[in-house]
C-alpha positions in Angstrom: -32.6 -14.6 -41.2 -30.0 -11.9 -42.5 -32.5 -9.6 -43.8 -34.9 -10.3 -40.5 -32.4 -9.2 -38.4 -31.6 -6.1 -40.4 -35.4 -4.9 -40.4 -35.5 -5.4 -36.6 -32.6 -3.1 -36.5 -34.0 -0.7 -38.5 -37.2 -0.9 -36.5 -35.0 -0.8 -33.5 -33.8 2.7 -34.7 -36.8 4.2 -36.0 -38.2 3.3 -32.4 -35.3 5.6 -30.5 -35.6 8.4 -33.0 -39.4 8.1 -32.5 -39.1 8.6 -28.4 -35.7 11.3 -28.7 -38.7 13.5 -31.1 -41.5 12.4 -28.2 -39.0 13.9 -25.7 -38.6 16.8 -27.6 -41.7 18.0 -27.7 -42.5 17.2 -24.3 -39.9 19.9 -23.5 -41.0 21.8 -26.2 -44.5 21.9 -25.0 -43.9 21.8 -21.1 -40.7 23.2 -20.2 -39.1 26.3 -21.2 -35.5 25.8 -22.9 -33.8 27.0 -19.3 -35.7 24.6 -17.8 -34.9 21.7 -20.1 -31.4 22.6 -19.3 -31.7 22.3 -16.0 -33.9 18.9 -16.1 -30.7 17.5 -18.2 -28.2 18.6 -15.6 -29.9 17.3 -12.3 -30.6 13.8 -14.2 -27.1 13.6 -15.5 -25.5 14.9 -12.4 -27.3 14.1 -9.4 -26.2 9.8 -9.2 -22.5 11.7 -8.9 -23.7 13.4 -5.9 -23.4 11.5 -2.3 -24.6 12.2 1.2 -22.2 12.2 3.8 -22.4 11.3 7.7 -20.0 11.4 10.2 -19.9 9.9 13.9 -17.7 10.5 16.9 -16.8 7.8 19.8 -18.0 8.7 23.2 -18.1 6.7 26.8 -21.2 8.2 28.6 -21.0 9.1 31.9 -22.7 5.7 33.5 -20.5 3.6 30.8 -17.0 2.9 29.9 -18.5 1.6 26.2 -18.3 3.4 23.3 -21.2 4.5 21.2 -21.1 6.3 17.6 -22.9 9.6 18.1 -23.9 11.1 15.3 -21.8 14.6 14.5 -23.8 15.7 11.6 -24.1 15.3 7.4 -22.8 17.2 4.5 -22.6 16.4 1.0 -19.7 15.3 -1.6 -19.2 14.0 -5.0 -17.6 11.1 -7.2 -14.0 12.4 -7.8 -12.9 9.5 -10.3 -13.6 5.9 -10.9 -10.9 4.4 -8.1 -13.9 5.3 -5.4 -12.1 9.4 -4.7 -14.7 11.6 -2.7 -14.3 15.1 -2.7 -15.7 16.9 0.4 -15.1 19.8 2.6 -12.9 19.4 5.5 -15.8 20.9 8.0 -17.9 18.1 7.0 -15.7 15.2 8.3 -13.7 17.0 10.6 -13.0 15.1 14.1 -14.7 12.1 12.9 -14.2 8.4 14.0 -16.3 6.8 11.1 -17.2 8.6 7.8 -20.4 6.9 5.7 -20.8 7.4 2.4 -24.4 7.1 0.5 -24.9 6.8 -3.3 -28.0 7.6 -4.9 -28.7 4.3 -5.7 -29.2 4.5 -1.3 -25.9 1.8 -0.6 -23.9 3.0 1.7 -20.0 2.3 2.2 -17.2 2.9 5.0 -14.7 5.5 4.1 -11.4 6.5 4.8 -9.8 9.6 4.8 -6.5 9.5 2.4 -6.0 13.7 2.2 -7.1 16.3 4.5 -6.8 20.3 3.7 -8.3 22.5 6.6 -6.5 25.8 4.8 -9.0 25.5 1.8 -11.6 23.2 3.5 -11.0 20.8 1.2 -11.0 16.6 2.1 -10.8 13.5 -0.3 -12.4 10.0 1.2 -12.5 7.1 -0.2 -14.9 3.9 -0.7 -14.0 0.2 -2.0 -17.3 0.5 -4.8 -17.7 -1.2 -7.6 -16.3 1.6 -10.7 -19.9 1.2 -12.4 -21.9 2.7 -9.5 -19.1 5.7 -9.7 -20.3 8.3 -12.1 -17.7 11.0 -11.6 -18.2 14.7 -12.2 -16.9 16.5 -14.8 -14.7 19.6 -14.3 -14.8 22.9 -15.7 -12.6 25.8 -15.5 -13.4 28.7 -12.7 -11.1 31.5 -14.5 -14.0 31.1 -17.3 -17.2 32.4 -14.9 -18.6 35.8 -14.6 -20.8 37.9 -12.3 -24.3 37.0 -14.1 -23.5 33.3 -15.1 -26.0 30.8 -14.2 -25.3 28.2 -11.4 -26.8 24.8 -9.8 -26.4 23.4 -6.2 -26.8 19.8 -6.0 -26.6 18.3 -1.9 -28.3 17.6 0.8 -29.6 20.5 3.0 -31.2 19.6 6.4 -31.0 15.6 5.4 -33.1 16.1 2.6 -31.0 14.0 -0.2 -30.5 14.9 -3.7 -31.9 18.9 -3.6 -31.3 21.1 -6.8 -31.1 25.0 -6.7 -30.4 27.5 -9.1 -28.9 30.7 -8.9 -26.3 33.2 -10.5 -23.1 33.8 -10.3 -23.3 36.8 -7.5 -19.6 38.0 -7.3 -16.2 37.0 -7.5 -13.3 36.9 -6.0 -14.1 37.1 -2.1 -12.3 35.8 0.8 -14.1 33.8 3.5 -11.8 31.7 6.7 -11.6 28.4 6.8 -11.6 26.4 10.1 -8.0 26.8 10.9 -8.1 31.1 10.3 -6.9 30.7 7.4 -8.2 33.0 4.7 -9.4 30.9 1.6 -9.1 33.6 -1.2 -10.4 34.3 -5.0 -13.9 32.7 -3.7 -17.2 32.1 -5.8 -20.5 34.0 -3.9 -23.6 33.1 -5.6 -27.4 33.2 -4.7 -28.0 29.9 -5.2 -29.6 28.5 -2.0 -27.0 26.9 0.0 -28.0 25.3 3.2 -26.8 23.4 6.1 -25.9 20.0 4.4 -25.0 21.3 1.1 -21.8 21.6 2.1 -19.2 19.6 0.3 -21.4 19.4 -2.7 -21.1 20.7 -6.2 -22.0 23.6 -8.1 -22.6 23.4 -11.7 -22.6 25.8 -14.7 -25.3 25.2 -17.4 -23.1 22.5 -19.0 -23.5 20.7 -16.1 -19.8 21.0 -15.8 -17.8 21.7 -12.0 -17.2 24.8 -11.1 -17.1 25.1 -7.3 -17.2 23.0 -4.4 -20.0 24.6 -1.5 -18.3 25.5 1.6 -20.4 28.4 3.7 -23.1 30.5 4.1 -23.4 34.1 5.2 -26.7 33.6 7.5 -27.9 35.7 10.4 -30.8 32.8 11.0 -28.6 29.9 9.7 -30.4 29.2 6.8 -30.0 30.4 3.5 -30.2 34.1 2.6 -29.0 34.4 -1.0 -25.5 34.7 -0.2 -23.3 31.5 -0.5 -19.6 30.3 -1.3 -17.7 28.1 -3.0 -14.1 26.9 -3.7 -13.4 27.3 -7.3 -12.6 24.2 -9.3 -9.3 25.4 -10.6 -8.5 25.4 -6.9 -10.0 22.0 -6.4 -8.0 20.4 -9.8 -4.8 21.7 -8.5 -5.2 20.0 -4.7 -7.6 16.9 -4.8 -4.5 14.9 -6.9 -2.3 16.3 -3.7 -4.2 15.3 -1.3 -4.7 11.7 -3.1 -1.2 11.2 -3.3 0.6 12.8 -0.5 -2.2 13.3 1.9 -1.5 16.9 2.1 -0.6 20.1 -0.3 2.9 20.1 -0.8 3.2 23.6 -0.2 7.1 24.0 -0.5 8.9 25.5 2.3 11.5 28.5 2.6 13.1 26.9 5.3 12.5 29.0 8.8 10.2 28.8 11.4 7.2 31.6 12.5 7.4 33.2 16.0 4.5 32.1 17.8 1.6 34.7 18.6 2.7 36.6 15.8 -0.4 39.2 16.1 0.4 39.7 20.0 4.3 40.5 18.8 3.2 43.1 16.1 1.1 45.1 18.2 4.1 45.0 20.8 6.6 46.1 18.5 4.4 47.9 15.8 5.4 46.3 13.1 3.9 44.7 10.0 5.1 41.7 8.5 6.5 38.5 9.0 8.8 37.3 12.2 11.6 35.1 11.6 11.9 33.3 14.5 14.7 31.0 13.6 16.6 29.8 10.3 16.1 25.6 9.7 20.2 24.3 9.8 21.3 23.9 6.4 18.6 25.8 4.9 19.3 28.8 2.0 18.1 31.2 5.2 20.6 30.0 8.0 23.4 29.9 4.9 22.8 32.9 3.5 22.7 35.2 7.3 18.8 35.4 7.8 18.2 36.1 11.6 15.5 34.6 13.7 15.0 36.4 17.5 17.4 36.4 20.1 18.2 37.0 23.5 20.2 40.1 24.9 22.3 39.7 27.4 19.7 41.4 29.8 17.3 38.6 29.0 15.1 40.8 26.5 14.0 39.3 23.3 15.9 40.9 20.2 14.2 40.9 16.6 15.6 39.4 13.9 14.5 39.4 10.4 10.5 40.5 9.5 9.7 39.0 6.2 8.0 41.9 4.3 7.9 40.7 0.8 8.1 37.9 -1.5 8.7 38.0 -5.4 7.5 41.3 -5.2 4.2 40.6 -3.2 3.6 42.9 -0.3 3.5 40.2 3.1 1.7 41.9 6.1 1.1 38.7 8.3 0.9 34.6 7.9 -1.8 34.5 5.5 0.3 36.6 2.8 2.8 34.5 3.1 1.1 31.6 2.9 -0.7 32.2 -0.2 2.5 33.6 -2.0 3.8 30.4 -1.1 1.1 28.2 -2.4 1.7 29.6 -5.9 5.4 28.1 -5.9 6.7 24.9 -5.7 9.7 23.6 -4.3 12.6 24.2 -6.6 11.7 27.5 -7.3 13.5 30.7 -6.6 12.0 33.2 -4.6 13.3 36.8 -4.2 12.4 38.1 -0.1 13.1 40.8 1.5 13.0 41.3 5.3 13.5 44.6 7.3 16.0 44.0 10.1 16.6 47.9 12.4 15.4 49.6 10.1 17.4 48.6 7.0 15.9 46.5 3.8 17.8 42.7 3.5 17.5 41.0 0.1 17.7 37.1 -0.5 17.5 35.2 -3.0 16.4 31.6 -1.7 15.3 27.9 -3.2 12.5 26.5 -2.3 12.1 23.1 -0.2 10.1 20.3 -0.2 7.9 19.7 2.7 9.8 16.8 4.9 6.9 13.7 5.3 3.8 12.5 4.0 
């Protein structure tokens, strides 16, 4: 019986090496080696890939009941095996209910536990069992040049599970998210990206993430060569954020922005960032940082204009911001404001971000 079972195991072996050889040359007869690659990806990728539906609550006119409405689809992808869902924040944005559909076509309800419109970035989650949740590996971003090849995987115009290939076109460009935000240090490629593809991966030739897709640039709305993604270094570094906290943890310096900054630059020509007050008990109110004030005529007076941080030139809001993003709190930060004409230099600790 010993020896029986041993041949059968042999058999058993000779068998799998007999089909892996029948494989190979089936590629080696009918696909090029680029094309082989590309076959491996899609089949190994793809059952990470999900489709993505949101609907809104509406009474109708004649009716005080609400219906679901459909709002539209996009695309995500298995984050890890606890049921995380990486998507952008365009795709679920002002939705009542959130659907999430594996390949396998079963469909769960999910919940939002981390939302980031200031890179478009948004993590669901589903209750599924951790065998249907084939997560996506991650790559590294800072690795990719102009000329690398790239696959989409999504759902453009309903149409689930849809592979295309492209290159990587540039790098480094600078698209706004859905709150004016500028999301910076993008990934363009001519991969075609349509409507639905957003929220879904895109791949190196290792089958490996290296961007989430976010937008188009499309007179006619569909795709025209030029699309963008969030780079996975930039997706690593917020996803486990936005899992636990629910939000980036951007630290804080500690003062609040005068409102309409743009309409106040123009009226004062100035460049920069207003201080419009100091937080009580922060390193700005202790160490004299001035927000604006009132003369005794009524007329607003400005304070300090933030003008750089660490070194980094700050023109408006979004320099700031992205200075800031690159910190955490605890850490020191060296800004300098101009205040009538004259330079001010701090040195201030960063804070934490009060709530969840």
């Amino acid at each position: 019986m010993k020896i029986l079972f041993i041949v059968l195991l042999c058999l058993q072996a000779l068998l799998s090496v007999a089909q892996a050889s029948a494989q190979a040359v089936a590629y080696s007869e009918f696909a090029t080696n680029d094309e082989a690659n590309n076959i491996q990806i899609f089949k190994r990728t793809s059952p990470s890939v999900v489709n993505i539906t949101n609907a809104r609550l509406v009474r109708s006119f004649y009716s005080l009941n609400p219906q679901q409405v459909p709002q539209g689809s996009g695309t995500g992808f298995v984050w890890d095996k606890q049921g995380h869902i990486v998507t952008n924040f365009h795709v679920v944005q002002q939705a009542d209910r959130v659907l999430v559909t594996l390949q396998d076509g079963t469909t769960y309800s999910a919940k939002a536990v981390g939302l980031d419109p200031s890179r478009d970035l948004a993590v669901l989650k589903i209750e599924a069992p951790d065998e249907d949740l084939i997560p996506v590996s991650p790559g590294d971003s800072s690795l990719l040049e102009v000329g690398r090849k790239v696959i989409a995987i999504g759902n453009p115009f309903g149409l689930d599970t849809t592979m295309t290939v492209g290159i990587v076109s540039a790098l480094g460009r600078e698209i706004d998210a859905v709150n004016q935000r500028k999301i910076r240090d993008v990934i363009q490629t001519d991969a075609a990206i349509n409507p639905g593809n957003s929220g879904g991966p895109l791949l190196n030739s290792m089958g490996q993430l290296i961007g989430v897709n976010t937008a188009i640039f499309s007179p006619s709305g569909g795709s025209s060569g030029i699309g963008f993604a969030i780079p996975v270094n930039t997706v690593k570094r917020v996803v486990p954020e936005l899992i636990t906290y629910g939000r980036v943890q951007t630290p804080i310096l500690g003062i609040t922005l005068l409102p309409q900054p743009d309409y106040y630059r123009h009226l004062w020509g100035i460049e920069g960032v207003i201080v419009r007050d100091t937080v009580q008990g922060s390193d700005p109110q202790r160490l004299g940082m001035r927000g604006v004030a009132r003369s005794v005529r009524g007329r607003i007076v400005l304070g300090d204009v933030i003008v750089e941080v660490d070194g980094q030139p700050i023109r408006n809001e979004n320099d700031l911001a992205m200075v800031m993003e690159q910190k955490q709190a605890g850490d020191r930060v060296s800004v300098t404001t101009r205040r009538d004409n004259d330079f001010q230099h701090y040195q201030i600790y960063l804070q934490a971000p009060q709530g969840r």
